[in-house]
PDB file of N, CA, C and O in Angstrom:
ATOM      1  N   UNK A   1      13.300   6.359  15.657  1.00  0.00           N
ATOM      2  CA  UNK A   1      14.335   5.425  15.272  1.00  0.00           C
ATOM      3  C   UNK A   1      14.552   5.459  13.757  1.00  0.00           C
ATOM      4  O   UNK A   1      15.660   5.515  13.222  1.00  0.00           O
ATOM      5  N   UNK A   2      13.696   5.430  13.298  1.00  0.00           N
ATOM      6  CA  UNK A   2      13.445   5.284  11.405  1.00  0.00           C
ATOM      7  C   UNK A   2      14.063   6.550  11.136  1.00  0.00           C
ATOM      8  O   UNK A   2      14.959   6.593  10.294  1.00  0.00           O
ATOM      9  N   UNK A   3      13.594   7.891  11.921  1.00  0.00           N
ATOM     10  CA  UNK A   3      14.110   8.960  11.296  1.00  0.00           C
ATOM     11  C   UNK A   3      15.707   9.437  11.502  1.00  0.00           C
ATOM     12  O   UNK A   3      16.466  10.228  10.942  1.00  0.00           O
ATOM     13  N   UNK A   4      15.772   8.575  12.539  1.00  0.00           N
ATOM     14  CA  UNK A   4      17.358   8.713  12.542  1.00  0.00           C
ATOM     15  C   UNK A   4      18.744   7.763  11.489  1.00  0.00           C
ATOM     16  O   UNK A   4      19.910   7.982  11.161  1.00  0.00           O
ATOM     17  N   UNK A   5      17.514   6.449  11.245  1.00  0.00           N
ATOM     18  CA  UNK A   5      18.213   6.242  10.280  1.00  0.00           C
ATOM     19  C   UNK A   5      18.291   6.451   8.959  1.00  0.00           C
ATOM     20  O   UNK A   5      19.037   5.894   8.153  1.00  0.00           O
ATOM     21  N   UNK A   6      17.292   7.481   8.732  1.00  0.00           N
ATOM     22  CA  UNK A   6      17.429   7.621   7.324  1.00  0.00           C
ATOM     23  C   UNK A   6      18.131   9.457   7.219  1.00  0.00           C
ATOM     24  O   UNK A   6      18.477  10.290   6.381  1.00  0.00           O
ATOM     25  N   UNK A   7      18.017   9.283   8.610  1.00  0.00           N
ATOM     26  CA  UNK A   7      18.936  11.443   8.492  1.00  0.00           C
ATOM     27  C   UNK A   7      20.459  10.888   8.631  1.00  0.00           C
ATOM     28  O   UNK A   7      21.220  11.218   7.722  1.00  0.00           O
ATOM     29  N   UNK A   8      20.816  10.334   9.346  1.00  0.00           N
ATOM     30  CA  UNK A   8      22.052  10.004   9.759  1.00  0.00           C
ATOM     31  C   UNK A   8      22.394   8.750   9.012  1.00  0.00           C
ATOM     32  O   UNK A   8      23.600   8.759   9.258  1.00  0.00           O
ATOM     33  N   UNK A   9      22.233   7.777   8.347  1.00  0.00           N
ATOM     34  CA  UNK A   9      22.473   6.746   7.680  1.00  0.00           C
ATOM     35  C   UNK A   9      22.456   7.100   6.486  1.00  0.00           C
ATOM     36  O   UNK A   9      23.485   6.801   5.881  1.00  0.00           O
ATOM     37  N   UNK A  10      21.498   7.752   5.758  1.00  0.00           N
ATOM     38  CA  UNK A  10      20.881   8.015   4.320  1.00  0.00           C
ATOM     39  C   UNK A  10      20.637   6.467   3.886  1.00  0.00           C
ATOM     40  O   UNK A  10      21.054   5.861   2.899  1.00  0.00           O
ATOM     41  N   UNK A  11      19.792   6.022   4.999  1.00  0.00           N
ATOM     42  CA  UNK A  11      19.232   5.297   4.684  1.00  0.00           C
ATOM     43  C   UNK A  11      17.078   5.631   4.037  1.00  0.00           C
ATOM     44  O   UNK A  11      16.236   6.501   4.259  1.00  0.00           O
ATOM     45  N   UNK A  12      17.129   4.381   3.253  1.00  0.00           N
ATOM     46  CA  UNK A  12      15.586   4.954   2.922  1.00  0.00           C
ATOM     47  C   UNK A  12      14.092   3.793   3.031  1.00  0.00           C
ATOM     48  O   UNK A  12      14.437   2.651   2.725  1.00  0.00           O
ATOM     49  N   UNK A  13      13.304   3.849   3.221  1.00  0.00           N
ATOM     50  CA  UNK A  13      12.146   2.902   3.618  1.00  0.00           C
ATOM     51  C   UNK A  13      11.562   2.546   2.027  1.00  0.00           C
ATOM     52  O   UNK A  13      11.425   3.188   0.986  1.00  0.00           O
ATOM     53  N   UNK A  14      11.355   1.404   2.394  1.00  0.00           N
ATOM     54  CA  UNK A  14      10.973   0.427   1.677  1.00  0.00           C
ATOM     55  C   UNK A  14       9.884   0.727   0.630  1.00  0.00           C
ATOM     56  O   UNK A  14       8.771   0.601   1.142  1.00  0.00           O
ATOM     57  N   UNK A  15       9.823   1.192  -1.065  1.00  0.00           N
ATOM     58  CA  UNK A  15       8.751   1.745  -1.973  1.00  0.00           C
ATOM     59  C   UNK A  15       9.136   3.089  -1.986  1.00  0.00           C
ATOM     60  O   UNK A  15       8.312   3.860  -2.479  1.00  0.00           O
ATOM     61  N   UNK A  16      10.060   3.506  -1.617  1.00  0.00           N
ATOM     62  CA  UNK A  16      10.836   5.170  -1.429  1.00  0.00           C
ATOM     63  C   UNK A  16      10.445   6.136  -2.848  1.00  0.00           C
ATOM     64  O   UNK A  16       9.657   7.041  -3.122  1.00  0.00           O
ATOM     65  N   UNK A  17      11.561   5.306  -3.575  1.00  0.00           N
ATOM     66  CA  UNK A  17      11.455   5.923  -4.612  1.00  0.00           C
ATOM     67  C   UNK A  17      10.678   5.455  -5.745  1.00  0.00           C
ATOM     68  O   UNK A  17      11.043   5.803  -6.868  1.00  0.00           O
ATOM     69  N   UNK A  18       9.430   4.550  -5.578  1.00  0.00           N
ATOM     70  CA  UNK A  18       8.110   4.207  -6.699  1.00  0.00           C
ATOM     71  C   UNK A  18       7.369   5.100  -6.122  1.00  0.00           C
ATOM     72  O   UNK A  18       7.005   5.797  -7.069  1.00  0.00           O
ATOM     73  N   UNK A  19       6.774   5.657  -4.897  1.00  0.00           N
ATOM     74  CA  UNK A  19       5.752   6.647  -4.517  1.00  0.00           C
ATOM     75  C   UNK A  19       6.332   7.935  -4.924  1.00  0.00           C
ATOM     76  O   UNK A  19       5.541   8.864  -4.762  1.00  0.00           O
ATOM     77  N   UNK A  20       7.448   8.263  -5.393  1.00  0.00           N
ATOM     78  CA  UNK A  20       8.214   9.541  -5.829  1.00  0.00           C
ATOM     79  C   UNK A  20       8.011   9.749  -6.765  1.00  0.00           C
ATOM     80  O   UNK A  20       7.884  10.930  -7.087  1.00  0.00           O
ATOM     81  N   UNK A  21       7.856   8.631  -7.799  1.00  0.00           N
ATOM     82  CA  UNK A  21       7.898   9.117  -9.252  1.00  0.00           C
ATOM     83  C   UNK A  21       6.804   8.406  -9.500  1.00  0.00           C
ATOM     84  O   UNK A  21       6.440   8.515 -10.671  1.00  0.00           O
ATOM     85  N   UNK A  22       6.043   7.616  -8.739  1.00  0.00           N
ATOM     86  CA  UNK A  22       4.666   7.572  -9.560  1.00  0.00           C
ATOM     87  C   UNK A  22       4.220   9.166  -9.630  1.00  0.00           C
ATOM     88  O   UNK A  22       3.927   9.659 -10.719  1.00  0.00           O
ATOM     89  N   UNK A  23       4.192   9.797  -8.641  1.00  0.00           N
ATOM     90  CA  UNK A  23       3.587  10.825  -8.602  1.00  0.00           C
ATOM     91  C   UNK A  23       4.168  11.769  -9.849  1.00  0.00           C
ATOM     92  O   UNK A  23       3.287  12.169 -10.612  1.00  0.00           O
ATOM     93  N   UNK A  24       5.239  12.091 -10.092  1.00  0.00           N
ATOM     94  CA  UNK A  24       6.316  12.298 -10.654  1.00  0.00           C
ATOM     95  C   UNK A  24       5.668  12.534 -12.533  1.00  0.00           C
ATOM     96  O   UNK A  24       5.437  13.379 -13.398  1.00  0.00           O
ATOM     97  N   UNK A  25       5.640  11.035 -12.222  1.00  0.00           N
ATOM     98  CA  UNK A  25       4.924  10.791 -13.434  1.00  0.00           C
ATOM     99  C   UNK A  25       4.014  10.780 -13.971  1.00  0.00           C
ATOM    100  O   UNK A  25       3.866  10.885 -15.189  1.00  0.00           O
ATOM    101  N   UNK A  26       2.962  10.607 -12.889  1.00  0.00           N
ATOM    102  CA  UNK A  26       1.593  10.552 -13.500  1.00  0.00           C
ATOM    103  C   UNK A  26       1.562  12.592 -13.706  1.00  0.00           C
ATOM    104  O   UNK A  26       1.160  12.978 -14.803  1.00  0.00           O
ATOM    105  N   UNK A  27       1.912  13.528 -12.826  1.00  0.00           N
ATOM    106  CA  UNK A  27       1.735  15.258 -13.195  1.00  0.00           C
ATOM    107  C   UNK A  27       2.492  15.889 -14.470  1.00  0.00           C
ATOM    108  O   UNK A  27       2.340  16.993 -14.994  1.00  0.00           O
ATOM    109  N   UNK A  28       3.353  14.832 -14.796  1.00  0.00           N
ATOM    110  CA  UNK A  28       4.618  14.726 -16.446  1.00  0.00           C
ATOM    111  C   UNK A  28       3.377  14.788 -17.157  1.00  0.00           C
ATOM    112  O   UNK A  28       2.969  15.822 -17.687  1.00  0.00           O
ATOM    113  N   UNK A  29       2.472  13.152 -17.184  1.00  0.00           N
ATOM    114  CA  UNK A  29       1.735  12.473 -18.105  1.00  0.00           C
ATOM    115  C   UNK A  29       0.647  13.521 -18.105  1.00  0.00           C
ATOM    116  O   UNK A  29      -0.021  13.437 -19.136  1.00  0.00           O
ATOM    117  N   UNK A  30       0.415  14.077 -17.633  1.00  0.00           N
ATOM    118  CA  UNK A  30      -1.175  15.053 -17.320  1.00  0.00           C
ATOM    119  C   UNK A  30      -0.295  16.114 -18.606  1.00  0.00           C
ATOM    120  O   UNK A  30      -0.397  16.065 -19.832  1.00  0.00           O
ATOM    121  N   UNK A  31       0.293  16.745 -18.000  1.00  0.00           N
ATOM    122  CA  UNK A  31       1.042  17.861 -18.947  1.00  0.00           C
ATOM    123  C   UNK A  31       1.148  17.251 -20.186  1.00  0.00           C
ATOM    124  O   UNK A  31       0.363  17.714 -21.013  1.00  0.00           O
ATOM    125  N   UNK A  32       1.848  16.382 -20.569  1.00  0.00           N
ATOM    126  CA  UNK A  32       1.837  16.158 -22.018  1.00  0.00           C
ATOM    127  C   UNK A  32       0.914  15.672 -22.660  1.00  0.00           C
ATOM    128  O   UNK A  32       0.772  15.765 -23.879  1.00  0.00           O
ATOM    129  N   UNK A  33      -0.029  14.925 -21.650  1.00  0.00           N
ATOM    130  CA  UNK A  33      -1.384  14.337 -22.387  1.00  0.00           C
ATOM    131  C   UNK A  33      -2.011  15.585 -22.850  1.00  0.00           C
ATOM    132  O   UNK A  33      -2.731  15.649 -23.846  1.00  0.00           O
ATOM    133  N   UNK A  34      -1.728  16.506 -22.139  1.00  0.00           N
ATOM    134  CA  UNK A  34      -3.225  17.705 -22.608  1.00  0.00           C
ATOM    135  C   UNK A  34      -2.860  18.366 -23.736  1.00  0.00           C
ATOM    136  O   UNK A  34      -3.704  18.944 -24.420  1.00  0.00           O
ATOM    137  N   UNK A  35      -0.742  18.339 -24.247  1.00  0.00           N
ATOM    138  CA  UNK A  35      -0.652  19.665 -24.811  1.00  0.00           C
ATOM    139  C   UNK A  35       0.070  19.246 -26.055  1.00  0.00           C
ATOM    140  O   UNK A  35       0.217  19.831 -27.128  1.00  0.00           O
ATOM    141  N   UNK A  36       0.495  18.041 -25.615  1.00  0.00           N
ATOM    142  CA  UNK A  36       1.297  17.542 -26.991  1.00  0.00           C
ATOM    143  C   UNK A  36       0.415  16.434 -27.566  1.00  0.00           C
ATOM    144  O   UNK A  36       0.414  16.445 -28.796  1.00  0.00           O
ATOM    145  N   UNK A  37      -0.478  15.299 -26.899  1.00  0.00           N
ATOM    146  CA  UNK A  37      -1.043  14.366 -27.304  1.00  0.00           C
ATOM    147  C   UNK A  37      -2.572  14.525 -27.479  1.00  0.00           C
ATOM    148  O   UNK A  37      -3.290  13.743 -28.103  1.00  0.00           O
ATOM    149  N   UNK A  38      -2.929  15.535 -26.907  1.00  0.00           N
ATOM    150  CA  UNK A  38      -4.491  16.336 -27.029  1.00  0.00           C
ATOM    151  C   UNK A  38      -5.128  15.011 -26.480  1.00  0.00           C
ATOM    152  O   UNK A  38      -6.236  14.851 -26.992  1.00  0.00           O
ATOM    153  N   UNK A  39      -4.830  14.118 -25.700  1.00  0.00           N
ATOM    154  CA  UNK A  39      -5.371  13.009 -25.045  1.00  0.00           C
ATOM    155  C   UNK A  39      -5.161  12.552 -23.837  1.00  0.00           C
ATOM    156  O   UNK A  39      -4.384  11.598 -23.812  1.00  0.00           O
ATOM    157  N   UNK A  40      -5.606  12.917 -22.754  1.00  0.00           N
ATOM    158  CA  UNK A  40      -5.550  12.863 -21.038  1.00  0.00           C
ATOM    159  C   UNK A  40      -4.946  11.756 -20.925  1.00  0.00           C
ATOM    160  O   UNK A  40      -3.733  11.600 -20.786  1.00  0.00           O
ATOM    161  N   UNK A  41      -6.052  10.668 -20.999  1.00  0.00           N
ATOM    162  CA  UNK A  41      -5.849   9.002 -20.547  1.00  0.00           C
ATOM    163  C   UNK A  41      -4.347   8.677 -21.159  1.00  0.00           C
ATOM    164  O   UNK A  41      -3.410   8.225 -20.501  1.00  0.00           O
ATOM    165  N   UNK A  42      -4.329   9.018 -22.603  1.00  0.00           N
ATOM    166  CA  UNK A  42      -2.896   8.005 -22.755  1.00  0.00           C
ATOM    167  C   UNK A  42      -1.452   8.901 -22.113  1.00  0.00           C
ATOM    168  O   UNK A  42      -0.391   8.386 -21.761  1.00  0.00           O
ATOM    169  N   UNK A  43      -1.736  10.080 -22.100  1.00  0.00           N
ATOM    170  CA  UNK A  43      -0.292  10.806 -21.482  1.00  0.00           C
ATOM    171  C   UNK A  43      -0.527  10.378 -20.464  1.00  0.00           C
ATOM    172  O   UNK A  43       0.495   9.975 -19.908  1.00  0.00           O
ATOM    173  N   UNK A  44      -1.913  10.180 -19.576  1.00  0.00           N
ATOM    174  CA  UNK A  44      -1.810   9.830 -17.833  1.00  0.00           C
ATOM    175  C   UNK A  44      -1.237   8.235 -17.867  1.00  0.00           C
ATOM    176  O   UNK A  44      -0.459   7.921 -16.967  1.00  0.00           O
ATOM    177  N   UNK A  45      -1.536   7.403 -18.698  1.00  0.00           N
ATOM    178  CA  UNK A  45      -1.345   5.963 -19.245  1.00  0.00           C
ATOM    179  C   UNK A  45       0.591   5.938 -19.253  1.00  0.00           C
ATOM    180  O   UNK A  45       1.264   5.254 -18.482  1.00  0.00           O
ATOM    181  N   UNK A  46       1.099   6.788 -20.237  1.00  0.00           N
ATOM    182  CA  UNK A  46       2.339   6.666 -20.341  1.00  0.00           C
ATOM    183  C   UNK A  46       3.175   7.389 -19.176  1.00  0.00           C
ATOM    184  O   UNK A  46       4.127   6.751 -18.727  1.00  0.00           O
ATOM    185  N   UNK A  47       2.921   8.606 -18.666  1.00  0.00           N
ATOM    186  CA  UNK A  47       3.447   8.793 -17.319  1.00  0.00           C
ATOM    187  C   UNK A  47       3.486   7.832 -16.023  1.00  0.00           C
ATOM    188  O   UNK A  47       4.362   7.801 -15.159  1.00  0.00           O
ATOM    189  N   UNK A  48       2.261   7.025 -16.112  1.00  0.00           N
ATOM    190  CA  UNK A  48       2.297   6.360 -15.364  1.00  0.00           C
ATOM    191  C   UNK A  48       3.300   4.934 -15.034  1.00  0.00           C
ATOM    192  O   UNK A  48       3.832   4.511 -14.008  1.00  0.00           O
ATOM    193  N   UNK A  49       3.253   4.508 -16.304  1.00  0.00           N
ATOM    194  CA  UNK A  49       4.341   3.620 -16.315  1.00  0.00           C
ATOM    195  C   UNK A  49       5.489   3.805 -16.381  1.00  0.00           C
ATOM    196  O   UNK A  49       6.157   2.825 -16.051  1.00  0.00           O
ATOM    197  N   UNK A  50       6.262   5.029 -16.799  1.00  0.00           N
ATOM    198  CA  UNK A  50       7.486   5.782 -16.812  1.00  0.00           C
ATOM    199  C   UNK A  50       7.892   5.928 -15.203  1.00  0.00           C
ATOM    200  O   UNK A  50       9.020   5.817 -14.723  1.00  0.00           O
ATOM    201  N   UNK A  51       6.822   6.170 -14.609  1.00  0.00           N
ATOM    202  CA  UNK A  51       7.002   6.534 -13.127  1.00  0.00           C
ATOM    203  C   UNK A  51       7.624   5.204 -11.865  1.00  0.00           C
ATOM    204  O   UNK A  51       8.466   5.084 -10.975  1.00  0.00           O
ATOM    205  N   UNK A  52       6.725   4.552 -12.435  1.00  0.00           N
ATOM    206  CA  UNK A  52       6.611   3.217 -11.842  1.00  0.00           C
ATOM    207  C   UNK A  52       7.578   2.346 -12.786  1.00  0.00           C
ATOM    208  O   UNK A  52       6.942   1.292 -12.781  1.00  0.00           O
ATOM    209  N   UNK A  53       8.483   2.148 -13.435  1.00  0.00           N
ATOM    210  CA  UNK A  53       9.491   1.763 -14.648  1.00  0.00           C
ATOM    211  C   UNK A  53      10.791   2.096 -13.678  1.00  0.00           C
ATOM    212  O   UNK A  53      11.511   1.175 -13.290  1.00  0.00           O
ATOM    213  N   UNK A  54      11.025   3.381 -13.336  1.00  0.00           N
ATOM    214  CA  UNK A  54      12.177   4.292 -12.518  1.00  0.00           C
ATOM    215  C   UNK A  54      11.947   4.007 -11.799  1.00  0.00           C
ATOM    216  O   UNK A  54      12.695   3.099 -11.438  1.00  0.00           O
ATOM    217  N   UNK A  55      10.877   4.307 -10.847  1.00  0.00           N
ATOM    218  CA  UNK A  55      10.914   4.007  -9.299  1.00  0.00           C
ATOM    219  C   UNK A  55      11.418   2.640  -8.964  1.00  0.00           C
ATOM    220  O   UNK A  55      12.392   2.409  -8.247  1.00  0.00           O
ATOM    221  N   UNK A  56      10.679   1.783  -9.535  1.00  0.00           N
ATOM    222  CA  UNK A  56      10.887   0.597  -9.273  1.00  0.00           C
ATOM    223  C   UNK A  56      12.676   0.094  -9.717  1.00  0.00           C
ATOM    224  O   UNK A  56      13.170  -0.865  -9.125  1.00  0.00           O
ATOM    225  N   UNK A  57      13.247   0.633 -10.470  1.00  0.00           N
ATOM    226  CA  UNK A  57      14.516   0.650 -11.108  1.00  0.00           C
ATOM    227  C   UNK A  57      15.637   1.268  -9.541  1.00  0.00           C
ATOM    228  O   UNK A  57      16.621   0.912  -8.892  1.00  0.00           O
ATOM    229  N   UNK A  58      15.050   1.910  -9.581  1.00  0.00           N
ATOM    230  CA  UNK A  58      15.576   3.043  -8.554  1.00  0.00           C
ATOM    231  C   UNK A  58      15.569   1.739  -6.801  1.00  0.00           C
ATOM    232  O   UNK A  58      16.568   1.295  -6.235  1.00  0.00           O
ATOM    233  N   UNK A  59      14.406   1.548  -6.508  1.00  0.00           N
ATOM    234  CA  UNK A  59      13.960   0.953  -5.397  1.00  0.00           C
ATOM    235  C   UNK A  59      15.639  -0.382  -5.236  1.00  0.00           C
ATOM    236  O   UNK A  59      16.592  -0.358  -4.457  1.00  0.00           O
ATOM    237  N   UNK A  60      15.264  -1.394  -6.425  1.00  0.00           N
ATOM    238  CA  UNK A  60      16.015  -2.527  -6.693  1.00  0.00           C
ATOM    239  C   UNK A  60      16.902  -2.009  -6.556  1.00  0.00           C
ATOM    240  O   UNK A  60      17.483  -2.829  -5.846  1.00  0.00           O
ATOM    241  N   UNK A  61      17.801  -0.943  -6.705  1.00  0.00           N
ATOM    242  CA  UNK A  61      19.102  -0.622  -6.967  1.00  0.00           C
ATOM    243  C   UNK A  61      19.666  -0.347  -5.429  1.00  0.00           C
ATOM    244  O   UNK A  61      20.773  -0.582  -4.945  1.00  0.00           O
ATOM    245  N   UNK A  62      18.407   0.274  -4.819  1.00  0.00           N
ATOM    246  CA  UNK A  62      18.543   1.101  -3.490  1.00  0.00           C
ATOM    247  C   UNK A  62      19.188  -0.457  -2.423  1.00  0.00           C
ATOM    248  O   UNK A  62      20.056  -0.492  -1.552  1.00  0.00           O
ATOM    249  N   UNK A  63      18.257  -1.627  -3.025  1.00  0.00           N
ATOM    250  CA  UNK A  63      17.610  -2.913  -2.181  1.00  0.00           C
ATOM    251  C   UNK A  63      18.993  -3.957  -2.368  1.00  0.00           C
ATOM    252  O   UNK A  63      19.344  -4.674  -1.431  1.00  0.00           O
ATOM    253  N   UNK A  64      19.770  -3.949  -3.765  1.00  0.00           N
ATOM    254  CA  UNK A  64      20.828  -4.528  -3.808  1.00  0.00           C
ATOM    255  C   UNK A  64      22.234  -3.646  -3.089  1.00  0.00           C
ATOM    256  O   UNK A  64      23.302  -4.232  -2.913  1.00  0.00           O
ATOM    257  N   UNK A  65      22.045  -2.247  -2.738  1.00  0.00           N
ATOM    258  CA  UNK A  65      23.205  -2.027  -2.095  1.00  0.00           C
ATOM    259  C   UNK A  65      23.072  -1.725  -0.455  1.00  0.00           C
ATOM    260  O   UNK A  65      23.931  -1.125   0.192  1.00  0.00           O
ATOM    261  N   UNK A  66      21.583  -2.361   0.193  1.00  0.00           N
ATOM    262  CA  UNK A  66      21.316  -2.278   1.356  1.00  0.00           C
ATOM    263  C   UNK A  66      20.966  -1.161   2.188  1.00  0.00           C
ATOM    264  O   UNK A  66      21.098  -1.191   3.411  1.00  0.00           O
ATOM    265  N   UNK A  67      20.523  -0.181   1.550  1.00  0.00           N
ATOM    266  CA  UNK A  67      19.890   0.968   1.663  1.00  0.00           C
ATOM    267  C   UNK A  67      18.663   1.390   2.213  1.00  0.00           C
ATOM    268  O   UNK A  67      18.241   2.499   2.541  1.00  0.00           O
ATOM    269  N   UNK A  68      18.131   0.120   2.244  1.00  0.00           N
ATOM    270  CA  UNK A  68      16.222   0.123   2.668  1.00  0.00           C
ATOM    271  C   UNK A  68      16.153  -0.456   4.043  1.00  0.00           C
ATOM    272  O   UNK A  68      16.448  -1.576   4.458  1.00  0.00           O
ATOM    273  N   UNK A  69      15.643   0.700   4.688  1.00  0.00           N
ATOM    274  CA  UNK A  69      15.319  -0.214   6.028  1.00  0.00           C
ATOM    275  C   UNK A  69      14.284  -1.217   6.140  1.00  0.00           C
ATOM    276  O   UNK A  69      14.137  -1.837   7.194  1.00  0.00           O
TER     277      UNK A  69
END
């Protein structure tokens, strides 16, 4: 049922797009922590919230135009 509404609706489930770009973000934050900031924790620190900043931006946006099953 779910998969039909999100193939045929483009509809999307609920935290869609925060589990997208946490991930998103935290493999950004790894990369730049190691090569530009020579410091793991704070690039994993700032990806992380970048991720979860959008997603969550993204989610609300999805949630005010009725998009989320």
């Amino acid at each position: 049922m779910t998969t039909h509404l999100e193939k045929e609706h483009q509809l999307i489930p609920d935290g869609y797009y925060i589990g997208t770009y946490i991930a998103l973000g935290v493999s950004l934050g790894l990369i730049f922590g190691m090569n530009i900031f020579d410091n793991l924790p704070m690039g994993l620190g700032i990806g992380l919230s970048l991720g979860v900043a959008i997603g969550a931006g993204l989610d609300g946006d999805a949630k005010k135009k009725g998009r989320v099953i």
